[in-house]
C-alpha positions, 0 to 999 in steps of 0.5 A: 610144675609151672614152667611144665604147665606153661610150655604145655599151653603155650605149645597147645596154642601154637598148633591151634593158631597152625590149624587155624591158618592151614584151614584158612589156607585151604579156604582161600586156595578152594575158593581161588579154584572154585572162581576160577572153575566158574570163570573157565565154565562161564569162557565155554558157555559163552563160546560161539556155536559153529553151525554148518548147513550142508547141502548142495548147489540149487537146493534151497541153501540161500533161503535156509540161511537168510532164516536162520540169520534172523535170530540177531545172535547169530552171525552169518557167513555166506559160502566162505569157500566161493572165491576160493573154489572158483579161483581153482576152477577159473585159474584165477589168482587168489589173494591171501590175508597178507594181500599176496596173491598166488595161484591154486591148483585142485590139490589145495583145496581141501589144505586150504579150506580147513585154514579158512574154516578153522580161522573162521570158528576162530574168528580170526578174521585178520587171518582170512584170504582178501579174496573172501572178505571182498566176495560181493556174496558178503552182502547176503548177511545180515553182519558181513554186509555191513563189513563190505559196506565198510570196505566201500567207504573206506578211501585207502587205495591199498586194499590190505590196509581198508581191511586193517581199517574193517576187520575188528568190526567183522571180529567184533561182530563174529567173536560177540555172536553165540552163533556162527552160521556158515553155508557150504555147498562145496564140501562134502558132509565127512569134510565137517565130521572131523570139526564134530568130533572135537568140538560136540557143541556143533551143529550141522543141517544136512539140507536136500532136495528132489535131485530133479529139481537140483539138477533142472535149476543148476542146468538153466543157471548153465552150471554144465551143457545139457549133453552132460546131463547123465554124467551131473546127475550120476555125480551129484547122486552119488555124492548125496548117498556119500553124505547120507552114509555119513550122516548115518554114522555122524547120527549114530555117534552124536545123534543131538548134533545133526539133522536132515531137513527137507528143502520141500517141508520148508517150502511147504511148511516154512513156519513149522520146519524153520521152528525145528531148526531153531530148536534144533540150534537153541536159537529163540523163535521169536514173533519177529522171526516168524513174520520175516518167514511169512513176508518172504515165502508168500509176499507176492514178489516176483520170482525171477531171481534165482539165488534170491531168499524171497519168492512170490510164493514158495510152495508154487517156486518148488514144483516149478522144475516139473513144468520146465523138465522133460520127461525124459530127463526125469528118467533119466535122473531116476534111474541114476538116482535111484539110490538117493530115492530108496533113503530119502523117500522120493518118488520115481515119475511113472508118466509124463501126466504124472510129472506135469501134475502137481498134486501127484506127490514125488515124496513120500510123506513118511520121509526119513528125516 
């Protein structure tokens, strides 16, 4: 009866001590899973956020960025794509990471812009063509500047090894940022659609501006002779109406990921337009941001650079093209570009009177942003 009553308890504690150390099991691999899944969220919040303004050679980009780059979490990287395109179009040899050099034709560019992009979202800095990473254009951000100022002091004759020296500065300063700000002036907007697709966290700021005024710039800067001026103007137009559907159809599928600014609001309004960029991206508005966009849109400078963020005054330097452009080739540029105008809300020039004078608007002001 005993011994019955023995083996009965002492089978009874067995199995409680089994529960109890199951439940403790349990506990511990929940608890294993929970750190674990917090460490995984944390990784992702803190993983840089790509941001691509979108645009078009004259219209406004180098100001645009020079803004956005204020917030010191953002790193900024100048038109990655330059060298690589001007050595297509220059024939000229294009060094590679590795400091080879090779000789590119038109089919590679695309092939080799989605490597350089795809390094850069990556910060794989040790990834990236010399011939990027030596642009003097490196010095138009706040970061990269001081990446070139590296490679200038550094006293190593072979250029691959001043770089092995800088890079983990320039990985540093990109991997450490919440924000990868890059400018692209030779893409169009479909190029980024696929990096949108697998990673929503992305944001693109599709920036245009009157294709008059693109178009006059580009053509004092002798970016083509004037007797092509109908064929650039057909060609840029076009190009601007393939972003536009695209924008279209990115909006509709991811409609917190992308916006258009107007290069005229930030001109005109440079407070209230960079204020909806920032909070577009998630960046902080700060005092300081706010007064760096007073200094250089109206500080009194001179006005003769014209790839320069600072102006004498930016609402004067964006109607200066109406002064500069003849009648005639606004027209001209009218009727090729009347699509552009129908969707973005510009205004066709109805005399020569009315292009002289300034107050006469060429935008609507319900304008489709």
């Amino acid at each position: 009866m005993f011994r019955r009553r023995g083996a009965w308890y002492l089978a009874l504690v067995v199995v409680i001590s089994m529960c109890v150390v199951t439940q403790v099991t349990l506990s511990r691999d929940r608890g294993r899973h929970t750190r674990h899944r917090v460490q995984v969220e944390e990784l992702k919040e803190f993983q840089p956020i790509p941001v691509v303004i979108v645009t078009y050679m004259r219209s406004g980009s180098t100001l645009t960025g020079d803004i956005l780059q204020q917030d010191p979490n953002s790193f900024y990287m100048y038109e990655p794509f330059r060298n690589l395109k001007n050595a297509i179009d220059l024939q000229k040899p294009f060094f590679l990471s590795d400091g080879t050099s090779t000789m590119l034709e038109s089919d590679n560019f695309v092939e080799m812009s989605r490597e350089i992009f795809s390094s850069l979202l990556g910060c794989e800095v040790e990834k990236l063509p010399l011939s990027l990473l030596r642009d003097s254009f490196m010095n138009a951000g706040i970061k990269t500047e001081k990446y070139l100022k590296c490679l200038s002091q550094t006293r190593h004759w072979q250029d691959n090894k001043r770089h092995r020296i800088c890079n983990p500065m320039l990985q540093k300063f990109c991997s450490q940022s919440k924000i990868l700000l890059f400018k692209a002036i030779r893409h169009p907007l479909d190029f980024f659609e696929e990096y949108l697709n697998k990673n929503p966290s992305m944001k693109i700021i599709h920036l245009v501006r009157d294709p008059r005024a693109t178009l006059q710039s580009q053509v004092l800067a002798a970016k083509f002779p004037v007797d092509t001026f109908k064929m650039a103007a057909k060609e840029h137009c076009d190009r601007v109406i393939e972003d536009i559907e695209t924008f279209n159809r990115i909006k509709e599928k991811h409609p917190a990921s992308i916006v258009r600014i107007y290069y005229e609001d930030l001109a005109k309004y440079p407070i209230e337009t960079a204020r909806t960029m920032y909070d577009f991206i998630g960046m902080d508005y700060t005092e300081g941001v706010m007064q760096y966009i007073l200094d250089i849109t109206s500080r009194g400078l001179p006005d003769g650079c014209s790839i320069c963020s600072q102006r004498a005054d930016s609402q004067m330097h964006i109607n200066k093209w109406r002064k500069q452009m003849p009648y005639e080739r606004a027209q001209l540029i009218d009727n090729q570009c009347s699509g552009v105008y129908e969707r973005l809300g510009y205004i066709p020039v109805i005399s020569e009177l009315a292009l002289d004078t300034v107050r006469y608007p060429l935008l609507k002001k319900q304008h489709n942003t």
